[in-house]
C-alpha positions in Angstrom: 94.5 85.8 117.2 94.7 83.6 120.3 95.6 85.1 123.4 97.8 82.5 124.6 99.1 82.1 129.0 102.7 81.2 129.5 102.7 82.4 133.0 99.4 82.7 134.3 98.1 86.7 135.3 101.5 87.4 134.8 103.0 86.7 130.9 100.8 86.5 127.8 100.7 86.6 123.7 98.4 86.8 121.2 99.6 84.0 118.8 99.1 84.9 114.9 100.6 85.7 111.8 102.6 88.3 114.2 102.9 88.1 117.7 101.9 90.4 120.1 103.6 90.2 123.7 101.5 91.1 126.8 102.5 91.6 130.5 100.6 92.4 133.8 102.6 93.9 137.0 99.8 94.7 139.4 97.8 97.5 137.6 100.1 98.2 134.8 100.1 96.1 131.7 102.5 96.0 128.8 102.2 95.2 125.1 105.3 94.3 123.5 104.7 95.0 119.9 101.4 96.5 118.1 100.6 94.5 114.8 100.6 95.3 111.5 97.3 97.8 111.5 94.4 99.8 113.7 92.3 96.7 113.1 95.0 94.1 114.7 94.9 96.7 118.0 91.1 96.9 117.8 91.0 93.5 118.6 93.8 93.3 121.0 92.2 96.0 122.8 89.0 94.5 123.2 90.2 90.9 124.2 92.1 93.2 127.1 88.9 94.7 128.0 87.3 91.5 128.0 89.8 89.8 130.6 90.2 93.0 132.7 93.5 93.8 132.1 95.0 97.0 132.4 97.5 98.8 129.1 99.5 101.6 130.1 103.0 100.9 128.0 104.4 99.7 124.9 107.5 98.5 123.8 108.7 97.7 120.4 111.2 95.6 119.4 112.0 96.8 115.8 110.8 99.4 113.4 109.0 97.0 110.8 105.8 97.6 109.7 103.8 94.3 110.7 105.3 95.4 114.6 104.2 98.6 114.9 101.7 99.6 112.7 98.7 99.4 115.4 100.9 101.9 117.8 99.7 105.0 116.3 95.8 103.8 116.9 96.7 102.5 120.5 98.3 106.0 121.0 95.1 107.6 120.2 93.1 105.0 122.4 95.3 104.8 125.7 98.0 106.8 127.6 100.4 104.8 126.9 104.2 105.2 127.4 105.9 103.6 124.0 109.6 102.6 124.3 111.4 101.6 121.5 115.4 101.0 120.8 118.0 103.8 119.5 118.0 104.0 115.9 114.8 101.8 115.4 113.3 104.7 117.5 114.1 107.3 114.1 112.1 104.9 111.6 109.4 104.7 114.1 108.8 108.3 114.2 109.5 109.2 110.5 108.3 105.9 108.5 109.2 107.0 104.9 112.6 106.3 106.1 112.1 102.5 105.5 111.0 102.9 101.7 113.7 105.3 101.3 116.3 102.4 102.4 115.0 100.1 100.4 114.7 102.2 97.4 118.7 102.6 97.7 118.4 106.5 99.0 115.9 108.0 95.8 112.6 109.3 96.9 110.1 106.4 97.1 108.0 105.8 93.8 103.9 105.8 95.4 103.7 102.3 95.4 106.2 101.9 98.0 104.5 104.0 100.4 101.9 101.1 101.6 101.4 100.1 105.6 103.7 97.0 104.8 106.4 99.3 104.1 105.7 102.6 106.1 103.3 102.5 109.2 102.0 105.6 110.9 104.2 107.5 112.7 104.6 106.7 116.6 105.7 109.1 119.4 108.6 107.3 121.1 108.8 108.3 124.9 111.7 106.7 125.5 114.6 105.0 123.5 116.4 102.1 125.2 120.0 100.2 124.3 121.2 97.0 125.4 120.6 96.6 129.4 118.7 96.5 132.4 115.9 98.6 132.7 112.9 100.1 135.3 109.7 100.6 133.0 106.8 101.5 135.2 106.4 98.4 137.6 108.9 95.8 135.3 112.3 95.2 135.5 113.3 94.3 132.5 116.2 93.2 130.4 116.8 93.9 126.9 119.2 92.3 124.8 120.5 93.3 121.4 119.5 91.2 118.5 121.0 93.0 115.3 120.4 91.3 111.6 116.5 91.5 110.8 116.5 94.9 111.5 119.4 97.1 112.6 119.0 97.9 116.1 116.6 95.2 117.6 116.0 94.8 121.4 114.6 91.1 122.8 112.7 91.8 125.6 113.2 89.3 129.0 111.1 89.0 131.8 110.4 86.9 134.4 112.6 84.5 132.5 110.2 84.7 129.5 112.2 85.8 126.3 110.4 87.7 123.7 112.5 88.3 120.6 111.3 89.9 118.0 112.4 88.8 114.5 115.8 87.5 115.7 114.7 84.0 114.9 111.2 82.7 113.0 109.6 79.2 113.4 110.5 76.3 111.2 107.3 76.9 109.2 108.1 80.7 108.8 111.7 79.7 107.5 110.4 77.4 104.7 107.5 79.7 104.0 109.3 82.8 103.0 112.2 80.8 101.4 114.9 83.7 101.7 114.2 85.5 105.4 114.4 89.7 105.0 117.7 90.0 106.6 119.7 93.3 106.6 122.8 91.8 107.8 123.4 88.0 108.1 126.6 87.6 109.6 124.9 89.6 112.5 121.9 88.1 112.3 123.9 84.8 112.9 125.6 85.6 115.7 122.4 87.3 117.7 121.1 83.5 117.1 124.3 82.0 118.7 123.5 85.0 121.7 120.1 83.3 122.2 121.5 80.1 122.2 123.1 81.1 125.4 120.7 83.1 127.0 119.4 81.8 130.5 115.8 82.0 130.2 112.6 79.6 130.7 111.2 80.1 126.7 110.7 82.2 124.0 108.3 83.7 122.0 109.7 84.7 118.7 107.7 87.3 116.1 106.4 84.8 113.9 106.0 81.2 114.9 105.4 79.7 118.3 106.1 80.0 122.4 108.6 77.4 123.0 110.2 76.4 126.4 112.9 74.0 124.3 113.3 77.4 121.7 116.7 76.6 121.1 116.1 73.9 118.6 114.3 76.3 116.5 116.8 78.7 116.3 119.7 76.3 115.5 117.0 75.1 112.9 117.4 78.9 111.7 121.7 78.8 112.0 121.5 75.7 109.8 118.7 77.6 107.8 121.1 80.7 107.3 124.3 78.1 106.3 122.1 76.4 103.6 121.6 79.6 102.1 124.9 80.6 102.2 126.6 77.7 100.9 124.0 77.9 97.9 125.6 81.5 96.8 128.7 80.5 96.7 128.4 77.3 95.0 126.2 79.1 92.5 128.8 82.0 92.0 131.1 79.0 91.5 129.9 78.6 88.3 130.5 81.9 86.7 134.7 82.1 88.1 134.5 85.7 85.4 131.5 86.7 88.3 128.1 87.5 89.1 126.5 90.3 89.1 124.2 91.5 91.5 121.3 91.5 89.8 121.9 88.0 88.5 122.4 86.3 91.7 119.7 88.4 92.8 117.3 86.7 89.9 119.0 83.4 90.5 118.0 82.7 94.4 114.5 84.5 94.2 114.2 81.6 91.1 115.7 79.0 92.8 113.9 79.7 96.3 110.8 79.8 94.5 109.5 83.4 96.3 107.0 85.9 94.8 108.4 89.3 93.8 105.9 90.4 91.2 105.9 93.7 92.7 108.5 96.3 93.3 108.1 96.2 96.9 108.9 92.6 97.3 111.2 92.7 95.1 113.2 95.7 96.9 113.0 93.3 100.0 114.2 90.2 98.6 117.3 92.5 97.2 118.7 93.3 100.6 118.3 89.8 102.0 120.0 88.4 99.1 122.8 91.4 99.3 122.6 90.0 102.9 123.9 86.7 102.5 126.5 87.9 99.9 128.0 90.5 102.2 127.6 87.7 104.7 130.0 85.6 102.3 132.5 88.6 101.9 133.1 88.9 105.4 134.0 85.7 105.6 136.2 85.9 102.6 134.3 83.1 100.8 134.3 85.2 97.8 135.3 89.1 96.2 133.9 92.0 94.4 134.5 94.2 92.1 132.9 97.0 90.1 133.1 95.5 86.3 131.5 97.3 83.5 129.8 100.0 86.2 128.1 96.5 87.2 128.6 95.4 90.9 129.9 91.6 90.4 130.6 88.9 92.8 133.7 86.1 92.3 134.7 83.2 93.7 138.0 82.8 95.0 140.6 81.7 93.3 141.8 78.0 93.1 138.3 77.6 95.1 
């Protein structure tokens, strides 16, 4: 990880595979975010130690794994108070909750029970919604950036803009092929929010600080519009429909992403079921229950 300036002994990040956001206020410092493990804190810790620089909170934009998992570690380490949002806050304090999503409700099989899936449990000292907020010495703003995950806060301050997984850099968009999404119509319009957010650059969860961000997340809008435009032509082809599983099959195939294992798979399910409810709310196609299979049509005389 690099430990990156963008406003010098003021706002920081370590830059790698996921960020980590770091703010000083005279003797208080703030991580925003906590890696995916105890040995991605170990290090962030010790690069603090190195430069001096205090850690007495935490704040977390969203209860996924990679985000949090080094909280539990930096609880045990530091005195820190952790804020997280509402709802995001329940995951973060009882894990198995994000295997039992994905697994549609049934107890998790073993193998879903991994650290990408379910991190160690975090105390939460304070949940936070939409707003303005006093934490310690920072006034900060938090916006709410719904569609990666179901209750995520950006964090802005000092005109810095951290945001979580609301939007990924262009190499993070072609890497994964099909971005997790729990809810693309959402997550569409939190990118048309940070499109009109006043701020001097953002840091998003994955990819790079950028002053000009908003090319990279109209990259992601047109990103998101690709996708969906490739369901529906594909359920096109079938007018009798789809069903879920197939279209399922189809874009992991077509997108060329690796879901060998259950896990991945389970994750590549929602953001596919993403982009098709996406399409239903925008009555682009229908559904029915066929055959006690969940299928997907185009509309008529489309």
């Amino acid at each position: 990880m690099e430990f990156q300036t963008i406003k010098e002994g003021r706002i920081f990040y370590f830059h790698g595979p996921v960020n980590i956001g770091y703010l000083r206020n005279h003797n208080e410092g703030m991580l925003i975010d906590a890696g995916i493990d105890s040995s991605t804190m170990k290090k962030v810790l010790k690069r603090l130690r190195e430069e001096e620089l205090p850690i007495t909170h935490l704040f977390i934009t969203h209860a996924h794994s990679d985000h949090y998992g080094g909280a539990a570690f930096l609880q045990s380490k530091k005195d820190v108070q952790t804020v997280a949002p509402v709802l995001e806050s329940a995951i973060l304090q009882y894990p198995v909750i994000e295997p039992l999503y994905l697994f549609g409700g049934n107890d998790p099989l073993p193998e879903l029970r991994n650290k990408f899936l379910e991190g160690t449990p975090v105390r939460i000292d304070q949940e936070l919604e939409d707003g303005s907020w006093q934490i310690g010495n920072f006034a900060i703003e938090t916006i709410l950036l719904p569609g990666h995950s179901y209750h995520q806060l950006g964090l802005l301050y000092d005109g810095i803009l951290f945001a979580g997984d609301s939007y990924f850099g262009k190499e993070q968009l072609d890497k994964h092929g099909i971005p997790y999404l729990t809810d693309t119509q959402l997550a569409m319009e939190s990118l048309h929010k940070l499109k009109g957010i006043t701020c001097e650059g953002a840091v998003p969860g994955h990819g790079v600080f950028e002053q000009e961000f908003r090319h990279t997340v109209q990259a992601n809008l047109d990103y998101h519009d690709g996708l969906l435009d490739w369901v529906e032509e594909e359920l096109q082809k079938k007018p009798n429909g789809t069903t879920h599983e197939e279209i399922t099959a189809l874009m992991c195939a077509h997108y060329q992403v690796r879901a060998d294992q259950l896990s991945q798979w389970l994750l590549f399910r929602t953001a596919v079921t993403a982009y098709l409810t996406a399409l239903l709310k925008q009555n682009r196609i229908t559904t029915e229950i066929k055959d006690y299979r969940w299928v997907f049509k185009p509309l008529k005389g489309v």
